[in-house]
C-alpha positions in Angstrom: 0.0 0.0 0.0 2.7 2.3 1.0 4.4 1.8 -2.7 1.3 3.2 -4.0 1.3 6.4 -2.6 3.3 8.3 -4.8 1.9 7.7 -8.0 -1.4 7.9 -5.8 -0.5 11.5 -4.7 1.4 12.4 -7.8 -1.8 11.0 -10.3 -4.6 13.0 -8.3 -2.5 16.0 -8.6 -2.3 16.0 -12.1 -6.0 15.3 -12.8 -7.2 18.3 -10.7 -4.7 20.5 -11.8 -5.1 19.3 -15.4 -9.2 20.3 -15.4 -8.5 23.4 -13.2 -6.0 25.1 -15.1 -7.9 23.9 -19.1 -11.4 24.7 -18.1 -11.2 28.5 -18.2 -9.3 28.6 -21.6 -11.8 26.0 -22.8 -14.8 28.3 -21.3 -13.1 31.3 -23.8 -12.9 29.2 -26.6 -16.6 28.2 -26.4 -17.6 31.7 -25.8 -16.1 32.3 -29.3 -17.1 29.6 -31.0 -21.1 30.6 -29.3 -21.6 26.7 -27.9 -24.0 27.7 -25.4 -27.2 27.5 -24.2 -29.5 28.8 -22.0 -29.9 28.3 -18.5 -33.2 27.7 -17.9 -33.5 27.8 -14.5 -32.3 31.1 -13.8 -35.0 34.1 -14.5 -32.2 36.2 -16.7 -31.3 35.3 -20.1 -28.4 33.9 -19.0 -25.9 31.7 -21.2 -23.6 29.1 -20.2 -21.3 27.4 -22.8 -20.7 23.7 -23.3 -19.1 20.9 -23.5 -16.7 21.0 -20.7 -15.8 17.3 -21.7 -12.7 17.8 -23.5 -11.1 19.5 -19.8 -12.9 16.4 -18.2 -11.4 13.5 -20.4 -7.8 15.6 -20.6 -7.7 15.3 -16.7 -8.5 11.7 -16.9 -6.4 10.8 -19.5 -3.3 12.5 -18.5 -3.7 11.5 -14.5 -4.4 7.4 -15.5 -1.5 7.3 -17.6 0.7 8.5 -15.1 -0.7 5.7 -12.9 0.1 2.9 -15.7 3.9 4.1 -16.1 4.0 2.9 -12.3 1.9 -0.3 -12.7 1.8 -1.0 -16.0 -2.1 -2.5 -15.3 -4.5 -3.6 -18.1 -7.0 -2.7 -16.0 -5.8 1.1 -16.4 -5.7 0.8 -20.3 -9.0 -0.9 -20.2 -10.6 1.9 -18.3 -8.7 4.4 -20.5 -10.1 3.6 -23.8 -14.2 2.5 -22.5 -13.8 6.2 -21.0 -12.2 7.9 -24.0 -14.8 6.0 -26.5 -17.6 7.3 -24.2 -16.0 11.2 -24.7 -16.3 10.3 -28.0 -20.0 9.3 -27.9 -21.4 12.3 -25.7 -19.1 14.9 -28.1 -20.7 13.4 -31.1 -24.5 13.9 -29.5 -23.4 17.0 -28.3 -22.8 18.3 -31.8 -25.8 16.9 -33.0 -28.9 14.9 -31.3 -28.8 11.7 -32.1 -31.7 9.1 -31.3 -32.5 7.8 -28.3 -30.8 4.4 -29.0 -27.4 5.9 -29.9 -25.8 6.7 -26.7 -26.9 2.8 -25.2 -25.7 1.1 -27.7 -22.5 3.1 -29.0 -22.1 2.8 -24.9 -22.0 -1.2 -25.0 -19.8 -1.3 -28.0 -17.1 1.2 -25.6 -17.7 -1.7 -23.1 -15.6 -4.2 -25.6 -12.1 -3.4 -24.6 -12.8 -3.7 -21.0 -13.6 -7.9 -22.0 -10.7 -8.1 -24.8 -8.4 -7.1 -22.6 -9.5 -9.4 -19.5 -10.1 -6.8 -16.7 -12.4 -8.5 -15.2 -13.4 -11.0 -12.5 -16.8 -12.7 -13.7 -17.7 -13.8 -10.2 -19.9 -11.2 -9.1 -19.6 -10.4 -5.2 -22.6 -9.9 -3.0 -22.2 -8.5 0.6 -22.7 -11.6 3.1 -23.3 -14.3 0.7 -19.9 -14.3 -1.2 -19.4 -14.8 -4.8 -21.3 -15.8 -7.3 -19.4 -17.6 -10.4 -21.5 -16.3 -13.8 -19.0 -16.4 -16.9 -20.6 -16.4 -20.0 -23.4 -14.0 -17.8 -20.8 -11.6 -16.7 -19.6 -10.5 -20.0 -23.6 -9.0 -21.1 -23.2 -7.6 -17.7 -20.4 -5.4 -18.2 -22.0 -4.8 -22.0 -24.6 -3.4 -20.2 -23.3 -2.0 -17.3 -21.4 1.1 -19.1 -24.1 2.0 -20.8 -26.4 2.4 -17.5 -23.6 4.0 -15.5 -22.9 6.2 -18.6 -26.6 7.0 -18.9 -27.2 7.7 -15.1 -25.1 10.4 -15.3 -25.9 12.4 -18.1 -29.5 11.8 -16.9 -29.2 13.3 -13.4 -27.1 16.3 -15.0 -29.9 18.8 -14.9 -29.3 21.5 -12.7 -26.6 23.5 -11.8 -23.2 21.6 -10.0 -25.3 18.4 -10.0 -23.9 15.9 -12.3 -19.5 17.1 -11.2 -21.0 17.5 -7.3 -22.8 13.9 -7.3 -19.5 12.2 -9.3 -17.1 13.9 -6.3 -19.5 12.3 -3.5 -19.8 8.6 -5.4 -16.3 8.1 -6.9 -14.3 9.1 -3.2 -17.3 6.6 -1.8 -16.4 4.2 -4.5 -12.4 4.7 -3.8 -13.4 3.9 0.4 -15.2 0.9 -0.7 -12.0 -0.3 -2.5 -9.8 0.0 0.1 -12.1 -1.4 2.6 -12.4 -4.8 0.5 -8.4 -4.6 -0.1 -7.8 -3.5 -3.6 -5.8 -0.9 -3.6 -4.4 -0.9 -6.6 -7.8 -0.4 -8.5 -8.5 2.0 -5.1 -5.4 4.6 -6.0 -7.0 4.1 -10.4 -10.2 5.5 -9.5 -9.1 8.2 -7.4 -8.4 10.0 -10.3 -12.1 10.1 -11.7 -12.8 12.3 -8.0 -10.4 14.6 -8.5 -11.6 15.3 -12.0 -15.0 15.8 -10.7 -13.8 18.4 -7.9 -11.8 20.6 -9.8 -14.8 20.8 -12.8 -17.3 21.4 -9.9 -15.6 24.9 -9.2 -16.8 25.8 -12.8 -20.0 23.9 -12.4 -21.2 24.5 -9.4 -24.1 27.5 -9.1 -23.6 29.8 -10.9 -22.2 27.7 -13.6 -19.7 29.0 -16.0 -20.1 25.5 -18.4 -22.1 22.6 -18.2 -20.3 19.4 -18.8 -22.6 18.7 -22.0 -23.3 14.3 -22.8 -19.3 14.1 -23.3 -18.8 15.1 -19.6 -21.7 12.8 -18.3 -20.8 10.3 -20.0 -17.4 10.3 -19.5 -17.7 10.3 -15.7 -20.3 7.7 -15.7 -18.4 5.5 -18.1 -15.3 5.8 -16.0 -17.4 4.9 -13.0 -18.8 1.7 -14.1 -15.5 0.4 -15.7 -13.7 1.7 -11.9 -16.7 -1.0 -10.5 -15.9 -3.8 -13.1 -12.4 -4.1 -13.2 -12.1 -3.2 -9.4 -14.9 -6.5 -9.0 -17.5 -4.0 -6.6 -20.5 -4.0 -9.3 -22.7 -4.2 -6.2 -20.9 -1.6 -3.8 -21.0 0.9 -7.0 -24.1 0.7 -7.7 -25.5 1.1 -4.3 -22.9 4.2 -4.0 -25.2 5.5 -7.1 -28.4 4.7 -6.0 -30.4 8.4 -6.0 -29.1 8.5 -10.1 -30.1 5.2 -10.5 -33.6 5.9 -9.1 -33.8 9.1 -11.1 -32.7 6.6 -14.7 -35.5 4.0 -13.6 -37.9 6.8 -12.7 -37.5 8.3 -15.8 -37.6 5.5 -18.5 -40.4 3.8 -16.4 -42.6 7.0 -16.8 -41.8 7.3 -20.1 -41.9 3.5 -20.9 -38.8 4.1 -24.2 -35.8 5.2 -24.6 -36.0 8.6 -25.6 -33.4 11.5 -25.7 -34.3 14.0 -22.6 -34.1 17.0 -25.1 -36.9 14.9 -27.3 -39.4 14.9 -24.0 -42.1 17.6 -24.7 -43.4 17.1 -21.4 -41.4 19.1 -18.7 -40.9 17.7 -15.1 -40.3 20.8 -13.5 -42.3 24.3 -14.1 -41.1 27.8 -12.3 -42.8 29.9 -9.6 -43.1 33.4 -9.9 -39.7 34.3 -8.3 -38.5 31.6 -10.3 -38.3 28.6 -8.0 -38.6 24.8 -9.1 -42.2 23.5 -8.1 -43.3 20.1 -9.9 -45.5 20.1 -13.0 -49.1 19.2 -12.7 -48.5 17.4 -15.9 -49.2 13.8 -16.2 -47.6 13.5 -19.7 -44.3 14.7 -17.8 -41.9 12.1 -17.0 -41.2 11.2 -13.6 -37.9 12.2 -12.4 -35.7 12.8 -9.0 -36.0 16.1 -8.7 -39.8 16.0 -9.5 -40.4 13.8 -6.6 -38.1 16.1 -4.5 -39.8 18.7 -5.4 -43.5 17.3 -4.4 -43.4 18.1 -1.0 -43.1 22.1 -2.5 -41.5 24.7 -4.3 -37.8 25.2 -3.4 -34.6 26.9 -5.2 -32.1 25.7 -7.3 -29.7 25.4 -4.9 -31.9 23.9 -2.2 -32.6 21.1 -4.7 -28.8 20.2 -5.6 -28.3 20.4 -1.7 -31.1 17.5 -1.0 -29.7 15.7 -4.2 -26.0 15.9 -2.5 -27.5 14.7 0.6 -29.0 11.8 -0.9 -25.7 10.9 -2.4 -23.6 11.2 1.1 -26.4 8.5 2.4 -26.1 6.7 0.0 -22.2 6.9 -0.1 -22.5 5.9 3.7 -24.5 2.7 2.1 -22.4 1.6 -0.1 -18.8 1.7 2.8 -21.2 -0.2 5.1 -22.1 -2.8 1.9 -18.2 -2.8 1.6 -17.2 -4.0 5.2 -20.7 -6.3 4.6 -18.6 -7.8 1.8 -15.5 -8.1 3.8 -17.2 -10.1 6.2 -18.3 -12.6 4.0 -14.9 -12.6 2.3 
């Protein structure tokens, strides 16, 4: 553990100082370039450009190869290119909206490298009950398993600080969890992904300055969920992103397809006179998160990514207590 701690330390510096010091200069070139959109929760006519993913996947990138000149893992070059194929995915939708079905299955197609480079375990590990050994199983799991984690993200990247805030509270969980169950190699990789997140939420956070756009999301999600796979805590992850996953199954329950959120005609949330978030009366509107947050009354922006945050720290708590869970039945 101790032998890790310099390319630890020297990996998390690079990732936050990468995205820290490229995020303003991106923000200018945006500006220029006019890639913004309206925020529509704020009452001005406010702008905020987008995609911050290029800052996003240069912090990753830079700070996980730093990590494989000291351990030369396939694990990190697995994670490397599922995450830089999903950059590639959200910046081609961000460009230009693609259907519904693009992002899922250009998603599992990312998830490829992860099984032709074997970084994986296929016995899937459940808190108290031990392993369970599901080979040929395994591999649609991890074709599927980018593609929700990928998804979940970019879904529950709707206000304000959200989508960067939730990643910094789930991937440090996520990092815990691997420790706890002794994997610290796959512990000091996915520290990292945190880091990313922390620095962008400086730009991100209210008021934001860019929005991370579907090559963010998905770049942080898709990290996340090949983090769980080749670290072998698909359960502990999951449970670490519970309040996104709710918000995904919410969603796609209430509106029964896959469907691009900019397609939806139907909008969760409406605005109070002083420009609060209340729930919509609509019944056409999908269900979502922040809807159901929202039920008990009108409340700001802020508040709303604060309850969201609060959610995640729980759930965060959940998934450390699923991880010494797992320990015990290791």
């Amino acid at each position: 553990m101790i032998d890790l701690l310099v390319p630890a330390i020297i990996s998390c510096m690079v990732a936050f100082v990468m995205v820290f010091v490229m995020t303003p200069p991106l923000i200018k070139i945006l500006e220029k370039r006019n890639f913004a959109v309206k925020d529509v929760n704020k009452k001005e006519n406010i702008m905020v450009v987008r995609p911050g993913g290029p800052a996003i996947i240069a912090g990753i990138i830079a700070s996980e190869l730093v990590l494989y000149a000291f351990l030369q893992m396939n694990e990190i070059l697995a994670i490397l290119i599922t995450t830089s194929a999903a950059f590639v995915i959200g910046y081609v939708d961000d460009r230009k909206v693609m259907g519904g079905w693009f992002k899922p299955v250009a998603l599992a197609i990312a998830a490829i490298p992860i099984i032709a480079l074997g970084a994986y375990d296929s016995n899937l590990a459940f808190p108290l009950f031990g392993t369970v050994q599901i080979p040929a199983l395994y591999l649609v799991l991890i074709i599927f398993m980018i593609p929700i984690t990928g998804n979940t993200i970019n879904s529950i990247d709707v206000l304000n600080g959200v989508a960067s805030g939730f990643m910094v509270i789930a991937s440090f969980s996520l990092s815990i969890c691997l420790v706890i169950v002794q994997n610290y190699e796959i512990a000091i990789v996915s520290l990292p992904l945190g880091f990313v997140s922390l620095a962008f939420y400086k730009y991100h956070k209210i008021p934001s300055k860019i929005f991370p756009g579907d090559s963010g999301a998905l770049t942080l999600g898709a990290m996340y969920g090949a983090i769980a796979i080749v670290g072998g805590v698909e359960i502990i992850a999951a449970v670490a992103l519970l309040p996104a996953v709710i918000n995904s199954f919410l969603f796609l329950s209430s509106v029964k397809r896959i469907v691009e959120h900019r397609q939806i005609k139907g909008k969760p949330v409406e605005h109070t006179d002083d420009f609060r978030l209340k729930a919509t009366d609509d019944k056409k509107a999908p269900v979502t998160l922040v809807r159901l947050i929202l039920a008990r009354g009108p409340m700001s922006e802020k508040q709303v990514g604060v309850t969201i945050f609060k959610l995640a720290i729980f759930s965060g708590i959940l998934a450390i207590i699923t991880a010494f869970m797992m320990g015990v039945s290791i």
